[in-house]
N, C-alpha and C positions, 0 to 999 in steps of 0.2 A: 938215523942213529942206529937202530936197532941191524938193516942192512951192513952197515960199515963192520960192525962187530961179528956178525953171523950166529946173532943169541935171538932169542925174544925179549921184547922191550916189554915192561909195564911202569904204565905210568896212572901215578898216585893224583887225584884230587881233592883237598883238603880245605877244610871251612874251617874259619878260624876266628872266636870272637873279638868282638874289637880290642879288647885288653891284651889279647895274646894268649890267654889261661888255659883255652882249651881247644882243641882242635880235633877234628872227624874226619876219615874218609866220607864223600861224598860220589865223586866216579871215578871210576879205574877204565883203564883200555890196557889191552895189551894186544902185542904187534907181531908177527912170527917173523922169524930172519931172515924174509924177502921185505920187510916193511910194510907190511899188510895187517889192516885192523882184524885180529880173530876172536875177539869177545873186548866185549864193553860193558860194563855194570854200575846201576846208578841206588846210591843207599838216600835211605831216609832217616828221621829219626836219632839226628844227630848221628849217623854212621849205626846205630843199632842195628836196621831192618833193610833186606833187600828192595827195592822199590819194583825193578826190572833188570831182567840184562838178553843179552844178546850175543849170537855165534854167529861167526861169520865164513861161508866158505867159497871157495875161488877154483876160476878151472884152468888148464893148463896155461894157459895164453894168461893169466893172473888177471882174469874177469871175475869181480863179484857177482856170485851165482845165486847163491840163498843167503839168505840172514832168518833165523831162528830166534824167537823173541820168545821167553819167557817171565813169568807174575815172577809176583812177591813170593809165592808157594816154590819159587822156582820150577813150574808145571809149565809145560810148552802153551804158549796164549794165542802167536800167529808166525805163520809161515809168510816170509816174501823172498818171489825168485825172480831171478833175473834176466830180459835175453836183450843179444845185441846185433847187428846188423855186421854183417861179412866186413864191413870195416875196425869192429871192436866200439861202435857206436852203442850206448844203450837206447833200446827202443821200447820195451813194456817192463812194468815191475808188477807181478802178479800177488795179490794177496788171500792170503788163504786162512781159515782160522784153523783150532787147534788138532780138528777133524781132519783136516784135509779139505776144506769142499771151499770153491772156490768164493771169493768175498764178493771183490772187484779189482780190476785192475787201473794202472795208469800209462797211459801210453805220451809219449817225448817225442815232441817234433823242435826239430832244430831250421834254423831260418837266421841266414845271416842279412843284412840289411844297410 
């Protein structure tokens, strides 16, 4: 949707009690105008308080590259970056906390059968 238009999309998530009476943002995403997720944020608190959110960035080939997670504080919490294999396959997601130093990572094997 957001592609067709050549805008950024945000999309609203909203809890709602069961009577109808009152309703909260709960998570947002929004999309930049290639249709790419570039931040996501998740509230608590009935919509009062940030819980977490996340940045997301892409490399020219529109491969998800990092994602940047931060707290409640909105203070950077963990870093995860991305690689992928000369096909555009992803192959490790690196995890790193808010230092830099690396956590652990997870590595993707694929296996058709």
């Amino acid at each position: 949707m957001a592609k067709e238009r050549g805008k950024r999309l945000t999309v609203k998530e909203w809890k709602t009690t069961p009577d109808g009476r009152n309703k909260w943002v709960d998570h947002v995403e929004v999309y930049n105008a290639q249709g790419q997720l570039i931040e996501e944020a998740e509230y608590g608190d009935f919509g009062r308080h940030l819980t977490w959110r996340s940045e997301y960035t892409y490399n020219e080939k529109g491969l998800l590259t990092m994602e940047v997670v931060y707290n409640e504080r909105n203070k950077v919490d963990k870093v995860r970056k991305f690689e992928y294999d000369n096909n555009g396959v992803c192959t490790r997601r690196l995890n790193y906390n808010a230092n830099g130093t690396l956590n652990s990572y997870r590595q993707f094997e694929y296996t058709f059968e």
